[in-house]
Structure formats: C-alpha cells, structure tokens
C-alpha positions as CSV (number, residue, x, y, z in Angstrom):
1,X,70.8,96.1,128.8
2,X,72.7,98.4,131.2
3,X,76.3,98.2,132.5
4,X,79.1,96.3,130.8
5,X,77.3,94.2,128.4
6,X,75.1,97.0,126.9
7,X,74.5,98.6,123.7
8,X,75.9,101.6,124.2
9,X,79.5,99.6,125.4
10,X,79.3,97.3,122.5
11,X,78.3,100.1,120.2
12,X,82.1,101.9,121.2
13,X,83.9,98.4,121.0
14,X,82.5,98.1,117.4
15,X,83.6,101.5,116.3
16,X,87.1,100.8,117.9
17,X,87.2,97.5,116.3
18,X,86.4,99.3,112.8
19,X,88.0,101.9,113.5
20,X,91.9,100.0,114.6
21,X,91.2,97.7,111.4
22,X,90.4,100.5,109.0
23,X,93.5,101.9,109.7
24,X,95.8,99.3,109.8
25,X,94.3,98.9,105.8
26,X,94.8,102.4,104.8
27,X,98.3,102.2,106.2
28,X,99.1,99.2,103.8
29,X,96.7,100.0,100.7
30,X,97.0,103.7,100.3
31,X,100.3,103.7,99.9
32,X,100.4,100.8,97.2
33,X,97.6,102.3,95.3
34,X,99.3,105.2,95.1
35,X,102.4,104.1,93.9
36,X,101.0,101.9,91.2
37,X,98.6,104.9,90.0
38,X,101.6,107.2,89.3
39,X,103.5,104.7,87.4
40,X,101.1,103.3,86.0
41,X,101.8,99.8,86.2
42,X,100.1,96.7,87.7
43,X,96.8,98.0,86.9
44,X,95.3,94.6,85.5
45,X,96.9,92.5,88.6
46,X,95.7,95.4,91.4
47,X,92.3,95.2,90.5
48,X,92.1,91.0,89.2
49,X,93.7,90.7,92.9
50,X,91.3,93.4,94.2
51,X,87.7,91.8,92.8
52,X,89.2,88.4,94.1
53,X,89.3,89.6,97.5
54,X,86.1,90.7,97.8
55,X,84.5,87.7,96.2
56,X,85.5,86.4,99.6
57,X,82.4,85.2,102.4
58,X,83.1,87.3,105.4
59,X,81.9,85.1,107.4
60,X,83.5,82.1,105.9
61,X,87.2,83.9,106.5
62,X,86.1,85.2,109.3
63,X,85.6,81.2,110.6
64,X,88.6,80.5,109.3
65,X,91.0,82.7,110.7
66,X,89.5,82.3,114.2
67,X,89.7,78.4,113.8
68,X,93.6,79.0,113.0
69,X,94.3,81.8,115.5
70,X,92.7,79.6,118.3
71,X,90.4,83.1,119.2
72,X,93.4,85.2,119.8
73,X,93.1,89.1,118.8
74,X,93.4,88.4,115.1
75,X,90.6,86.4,114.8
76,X,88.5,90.0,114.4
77,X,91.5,92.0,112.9
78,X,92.8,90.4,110.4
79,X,89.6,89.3,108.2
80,X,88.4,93.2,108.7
81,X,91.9,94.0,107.7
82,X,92.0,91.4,104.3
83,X,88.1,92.9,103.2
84,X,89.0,96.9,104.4
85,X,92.4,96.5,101.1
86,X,90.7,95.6,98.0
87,X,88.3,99.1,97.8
88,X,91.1,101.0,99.2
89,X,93.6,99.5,96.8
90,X,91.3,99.9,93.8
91,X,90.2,103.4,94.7
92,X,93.3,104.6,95.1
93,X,94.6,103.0,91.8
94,X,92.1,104.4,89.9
95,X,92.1,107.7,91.3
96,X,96.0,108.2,90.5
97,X,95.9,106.7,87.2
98,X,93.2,108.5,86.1
C-alpha cells in the first residue's frame, strides 16, 4: 500500500476533504447562529430545522446528491457541507443566547 493509492495519500485527501467542507459550514453557520443568538429570535425554527438535519442518513444523502450531480465535485462537498450546519448552527445559537 505504497505510492499514490496508499494510506498515508488517502489519509491527507480525507483531512482536506474535511477540512475544505468544515469550512465552507462555519462560513455559512457561524455567522447565522450568531446573529440569531444576539437577537434572540428564531430560536424554536434554528434548532426544529437543526435536529431535522441531522435526522438525515449520510449515506442515504450522500447517494443522492451523487446520483443528481452525475459524480461531479459536489457529490463529497455538499452532503459534508448540509451535516457540518445543524451542530454549528445550534451551538452557536445557544451559546449567544445563553
């Protein structure tokens, strides 16, 4: 398992993979949560929206947004991307409002 295809080159694609969707979530989330924390409004629909989103099979969106993308990039980024909000979001929230 040397060269191209081993563990130590899929181990660096994974973190960069985590790493590029993690911050494409904080970029949108943060900022929501901490908007709606210091008004302190939308409380009830951040976190209903929040607990819906991750009721949500990874692997079942995961199919599904390949299956529409035809395999391009965003069939990795964007179910990372729709699972990385709802804790952020949450988090956040609760953290302002508190």
């Amino acid at each position: 398992m040397h060269g191209g295809d081993g563990i130590p080159v899929r181990l660096v694609q994974h973190l960069e993979y985590t790493g590029i969707a993690l911050g494409i979530a904080l970029i949108i989330a943060l900022p929501a949560g901490l908007a709606m924390g210091h008004l302190r409004r939308g409380g009830f629909v951040v976190v209903t929206v929040a607990n819906f989103g991750r009721a949500l099979p990874t692997l079942g969106l995961l199919v599904l947004i390949f299956v529409l993308t035809s395999g391009s990039s965003a069939s990795w980024l964007v179910p990372l991307v729709a699972l990385a909000i709802p804790p952020i979001l949450v988090n956040t929230y609760e953290a302002c409002s508190g």
